[in-house]
N, C-alpha and C positions, 0 to 999 in steps of 0.2 A: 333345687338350690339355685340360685340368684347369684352372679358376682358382679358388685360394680365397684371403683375404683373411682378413689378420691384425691385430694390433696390437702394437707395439716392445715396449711392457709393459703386459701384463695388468692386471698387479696395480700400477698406479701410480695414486696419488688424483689426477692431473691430466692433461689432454688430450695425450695420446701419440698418435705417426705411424701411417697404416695401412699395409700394403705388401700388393702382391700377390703371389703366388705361384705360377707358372706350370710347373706337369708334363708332361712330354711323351717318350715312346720313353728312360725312362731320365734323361733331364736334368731341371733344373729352374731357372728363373730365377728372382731376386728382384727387384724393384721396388716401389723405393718410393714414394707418391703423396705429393703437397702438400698435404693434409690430415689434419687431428687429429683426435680424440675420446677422452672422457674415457670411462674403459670400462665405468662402470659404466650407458652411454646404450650399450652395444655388446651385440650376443647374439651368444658365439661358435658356437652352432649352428648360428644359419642365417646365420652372417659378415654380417651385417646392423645397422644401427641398428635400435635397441628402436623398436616405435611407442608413444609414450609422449605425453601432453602436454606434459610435461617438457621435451621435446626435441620443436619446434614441425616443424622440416623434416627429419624422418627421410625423408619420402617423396623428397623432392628428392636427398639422402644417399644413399639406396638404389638411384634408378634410374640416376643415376651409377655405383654401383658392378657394376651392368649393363653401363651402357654399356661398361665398361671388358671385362669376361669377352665382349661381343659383338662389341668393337673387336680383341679377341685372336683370335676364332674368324675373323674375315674374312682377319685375318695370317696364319694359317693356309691358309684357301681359294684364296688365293693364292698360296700358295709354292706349293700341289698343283698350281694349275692351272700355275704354269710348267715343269711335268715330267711334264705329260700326256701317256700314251702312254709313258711312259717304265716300263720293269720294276720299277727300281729308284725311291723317292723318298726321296730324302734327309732326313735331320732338318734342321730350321731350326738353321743355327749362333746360339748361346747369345746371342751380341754382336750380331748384326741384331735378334732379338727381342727384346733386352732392347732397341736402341736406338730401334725402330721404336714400342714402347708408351710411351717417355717423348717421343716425338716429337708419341704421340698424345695424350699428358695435356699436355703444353707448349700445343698450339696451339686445344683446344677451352676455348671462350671462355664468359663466366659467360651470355650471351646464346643461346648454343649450348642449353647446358643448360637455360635456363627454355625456349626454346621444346622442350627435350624432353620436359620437366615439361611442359606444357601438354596433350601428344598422349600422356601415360601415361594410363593407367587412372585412377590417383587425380588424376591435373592436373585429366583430363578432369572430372571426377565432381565435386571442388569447383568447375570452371566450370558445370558442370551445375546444381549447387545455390544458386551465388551467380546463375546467369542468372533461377531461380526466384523467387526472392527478391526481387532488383529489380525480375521484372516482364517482362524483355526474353524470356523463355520464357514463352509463353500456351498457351492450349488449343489442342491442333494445329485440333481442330473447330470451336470455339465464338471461337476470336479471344479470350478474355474469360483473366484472368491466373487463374494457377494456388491452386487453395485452399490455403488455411494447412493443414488437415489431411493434406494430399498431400505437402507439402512437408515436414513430419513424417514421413511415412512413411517418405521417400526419407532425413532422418536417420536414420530407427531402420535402413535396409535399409544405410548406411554403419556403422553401428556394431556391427551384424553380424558382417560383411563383415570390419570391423578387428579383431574380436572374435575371429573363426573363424581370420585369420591368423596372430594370437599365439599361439592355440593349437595351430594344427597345426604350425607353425613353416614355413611357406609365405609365398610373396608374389604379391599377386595381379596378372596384365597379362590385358591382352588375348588375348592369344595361349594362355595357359594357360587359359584356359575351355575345359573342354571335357566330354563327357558324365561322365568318373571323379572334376572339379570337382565336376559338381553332385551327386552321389551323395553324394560325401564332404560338401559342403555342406551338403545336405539332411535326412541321418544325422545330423549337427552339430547340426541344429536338434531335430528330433527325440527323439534320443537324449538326448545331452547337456543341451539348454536343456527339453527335454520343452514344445517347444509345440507348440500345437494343429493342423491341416493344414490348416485354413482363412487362419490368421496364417501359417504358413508357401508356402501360394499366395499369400498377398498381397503376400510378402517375393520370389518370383520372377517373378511379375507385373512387378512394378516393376523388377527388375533384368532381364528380358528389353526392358521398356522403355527403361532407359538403355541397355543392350546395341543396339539399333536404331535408336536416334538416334545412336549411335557409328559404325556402320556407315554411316548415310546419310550423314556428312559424311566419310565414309571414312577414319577414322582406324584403321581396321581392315577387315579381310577377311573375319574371323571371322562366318561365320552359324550357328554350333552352336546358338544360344538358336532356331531354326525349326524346329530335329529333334523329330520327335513324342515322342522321350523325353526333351526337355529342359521337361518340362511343370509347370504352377503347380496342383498336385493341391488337390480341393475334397471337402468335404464338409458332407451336412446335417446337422448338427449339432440336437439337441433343444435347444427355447430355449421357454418359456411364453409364453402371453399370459394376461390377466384377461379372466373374461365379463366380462357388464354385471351381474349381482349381487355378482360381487366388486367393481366400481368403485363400486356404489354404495355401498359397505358402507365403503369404505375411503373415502367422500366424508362419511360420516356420523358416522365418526368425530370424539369432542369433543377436538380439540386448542388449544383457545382459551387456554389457557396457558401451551403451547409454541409460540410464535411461530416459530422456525427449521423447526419440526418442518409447525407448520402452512403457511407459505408453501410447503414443499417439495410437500408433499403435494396443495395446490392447481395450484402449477406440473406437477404430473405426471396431475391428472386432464384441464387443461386437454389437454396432450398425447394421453388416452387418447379422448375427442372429437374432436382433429382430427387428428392423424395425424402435428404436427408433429414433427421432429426436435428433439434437443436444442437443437443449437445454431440452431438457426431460434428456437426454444422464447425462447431467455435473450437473442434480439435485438428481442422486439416492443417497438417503440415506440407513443405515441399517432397518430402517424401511418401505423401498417399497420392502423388500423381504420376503415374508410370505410363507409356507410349497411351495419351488419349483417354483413361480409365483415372475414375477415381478409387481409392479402393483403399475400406477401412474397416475397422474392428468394431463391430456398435458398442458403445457404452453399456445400451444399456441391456442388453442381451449375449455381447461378447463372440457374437456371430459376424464373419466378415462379408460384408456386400464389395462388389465392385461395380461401379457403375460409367457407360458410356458420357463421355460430357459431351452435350450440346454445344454450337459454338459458341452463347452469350453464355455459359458456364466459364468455356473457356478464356475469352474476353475478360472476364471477371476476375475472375482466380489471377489472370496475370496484372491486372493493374494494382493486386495486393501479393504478388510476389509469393501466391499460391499457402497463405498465409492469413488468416482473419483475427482481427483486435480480438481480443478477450473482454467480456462484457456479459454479467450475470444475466437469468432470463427474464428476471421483474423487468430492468432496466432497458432489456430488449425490446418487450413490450410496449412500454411505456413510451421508448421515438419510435416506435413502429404506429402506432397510433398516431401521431403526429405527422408520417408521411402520408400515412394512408387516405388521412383527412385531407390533404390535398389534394386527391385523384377526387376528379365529380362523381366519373362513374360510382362510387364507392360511395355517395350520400344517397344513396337511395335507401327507401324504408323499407325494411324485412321484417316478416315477423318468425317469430321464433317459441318454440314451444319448451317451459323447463318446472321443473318441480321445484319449490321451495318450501320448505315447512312445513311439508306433506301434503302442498297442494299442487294442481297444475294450476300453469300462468301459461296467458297466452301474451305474450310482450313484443313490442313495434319498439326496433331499436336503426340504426344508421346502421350500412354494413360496416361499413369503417369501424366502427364500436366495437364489430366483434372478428377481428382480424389479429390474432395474435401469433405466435411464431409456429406453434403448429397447423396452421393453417396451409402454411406451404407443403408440407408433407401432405394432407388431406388433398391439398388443390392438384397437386402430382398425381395421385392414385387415381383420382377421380378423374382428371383432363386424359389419363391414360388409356382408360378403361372407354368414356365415349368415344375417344379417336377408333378406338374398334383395332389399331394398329397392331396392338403386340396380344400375345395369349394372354390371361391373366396369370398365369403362371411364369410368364417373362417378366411382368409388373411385379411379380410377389419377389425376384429375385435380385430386385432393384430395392425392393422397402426391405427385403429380409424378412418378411411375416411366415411364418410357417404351415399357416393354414389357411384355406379359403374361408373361414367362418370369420380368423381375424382380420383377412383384407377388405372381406364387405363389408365393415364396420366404420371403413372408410370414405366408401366411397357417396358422395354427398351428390345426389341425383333426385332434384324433387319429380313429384307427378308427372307434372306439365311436359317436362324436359324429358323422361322418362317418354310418354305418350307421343312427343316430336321424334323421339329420335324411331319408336318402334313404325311411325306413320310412315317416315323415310323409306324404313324398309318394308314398307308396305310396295309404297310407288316405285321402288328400285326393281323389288320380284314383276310388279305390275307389266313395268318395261320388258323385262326379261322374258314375261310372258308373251307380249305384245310380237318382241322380236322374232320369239321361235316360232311363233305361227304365221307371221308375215313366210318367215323363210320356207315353210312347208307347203303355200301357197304357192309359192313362185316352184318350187319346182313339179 
């Protein structure tokens, strides 16, 4: 059997009847359901309401008209099984199916339907998002509530998601995830949106996340997000850091009459000294400064670092009264670029290695170009790690990283530099050598 789903008139400017449409061995039934829409909120491709904001509960709309094509298919399973065994099975006569499906829209109740809505996919997924939100969804580990920037993600991984639906003309459950989902998903992103495969691991991350907490309260069976091909692909993407000549170059700059230009530039050198995060960065108050120490709660991990200040930390912090403007991080960006272009050192051409639309690109950009707020925290780790000064595990206690796998991902060390610093220690041992056998001679 076949159900497709129609409307009385198309082409009418006002809320017209749906009916369904039932095929089967040669017949076909009509039935008509108790509900309207107005057609220009209708897609007759995929016999679906548009998702639209327009039209607030298409999702509710649509898994109804599910239920309706999966309350058909069980009337079916059923007539079979009464003629099991049998050579012959019969068609359903016309008048029991018709009467058996208005039997079943009569008696499923608006109660029926929201708790079906609650156990679909998208039910699921905005309780997912509202449990965040409020609070009652905390860190499975840490007990402590979920960051604002996670909770973000988990929109953009929805808008996606609704994105990629419209487009394919597909609708997504639980059930239909499955490896030829995420291919065509992943191509989607890929291809079409052309983003990066790091943003696009971060986008399957999280949806193998929801997908796992779906299963543990067992709203489904589905475990295809565990298949080693249903994977959140990564890559090391080329990203700079500034030595300590370009920071200081760019601390020396005279901006004293660009005020916006100069606080930014000061917020970002303070960052390239301690290693902080942005948004750690734009939350110090005068109370994260106690005898010499900065010392805060990270955002975005809820782990507290304390860190020594420098004196140009210090210097800094007091000509803002240990205190920094509030300013989103596009915007940050955006006159950090502006300062940045002013340093020469920083016109120099780099090249940079990045995947886009699933190809590699080898691209020659300004450094300047690619200096954004994270960079300070990269430039920290990194200027930390060749000073050779502290353990890495003194550095890790300063970014707050918990593992060495995640601190070397920072640190931004090409070949060359890489190959000078090891020659160094070439010539250092060389000497050493040199020395102890002078001494051995002499005595």
């Amino acid at each position: 059997m076949t159900v497709n789903f129609y409307l009385k008139d198309a082409k009418a400017d006002y809320d017209t009847w749906i009916y369904c449409l039932i095929r089967y061995g040669g017949n076909q039934v009509k039935v008509y359901t108790d509900k309207k829409i107005h057609p220009k909120f209708w897609n007759p491709q995929t016999q679906s309401v548009r998702q639209t904001v327009k039209y607030t509960n298409h999702s509710e709309f649509n898994l109804w008209l599910k239920d309706i094509s999966s309350h058909v298919a069980t009337i079916e399973l059923d007539w079979k099984r009464q003629y099991r065994g049998k050579a012959v099975i019969p068609p359903i006569p016309k008048n029991i199916l018709k009467e058996k499906v208005r039997t079943y829209l009569a008696k499923q109740t608006k109660e029926e339907r929201n708790e079906a809505i609650k156990k679909s996919f998208w039910g699921y997924y905005d309780n997912f998002l509202f449990r965040m939100e409020n609070g009652t969804r905390v860190h499975f580990e840490k007990g402590t509530p979920i960051a604002p920037k996670t909770i973000f993600q988990f929109h953009n991984l929805k808008r996606h998601l609704k994105n990629f639906e419209q487009k394919k003309g597909i609708q997504i459950d639980f059930e239909n995830i499955d490896l030829k989902f995420y291919k065509r998903f992943v191509d989607y992103l890929t291809i079409d949106l052309i983003l990066g495969p790091n943003t696009i691991g971060k986008l399957i991350t999280n949806l193998k996340v929801f997908l796992k907490e779906a299963l543990e309260e067992g709203l489904t069976a589905n475990n295809i997000f565990t298949y080693r091909k249903f994977k959140a692909i990564k890559f090391n993407s080329d990203t700079v850091y500034l030595t300590n000549d370009e920071i200081k170059e760019l601390q020396n700059l005279d901006l004293s009459n660009q005020g916006k230009l100069d606080k930014i530039r000061d917020m970002f050198i303070v960052g390239c000294y301690t290693g902080l995060r942005f948004s750690d960065l734009v939350n110090i108050k005068p109370e994260n400064i106690i005898e010499g120490m900065i010392e805060v709660i990270q955002v975005k991990t809820g782990n507290q670092v304390i860190i020594p200040m420098a004196k140009e930390v210090e210097q800094i912090l007091i000509k803002y009264n240990n205190t920094f403007p509030k300013i989103s991080n596009q915007k940050f960006n955006e006159y950090l670029h502006d300062v940045c272009k002013r340093c020469d050192v920083l016109k120099k051409v780099v090249a940079i290695k990045m995947i886009k639309g699933g190809k590699i690109k080898l691209l020659e950009k300004l450094k300047y170009e690619l200096v954004s707020s994270h960079t300070a925290r990269r430039s920290f780790a990194t200027n930390e790690f060749k000073a050779g000064d502290l353990e890495v595990s003194e550095i890790m206690a300063i970014t707050g990283h918990k593992t060495e796998k995640a601190f070397y991902k920072y640190i931004r060390e090409s070949p060359k530099e890489m190959a000078n610093r090891i020659k160094e220690k070439f010539i250092e041992r060389e000497i050493k050598r040199s020395n102890l056998n002078s001494h051995l001679k002499v005595v």
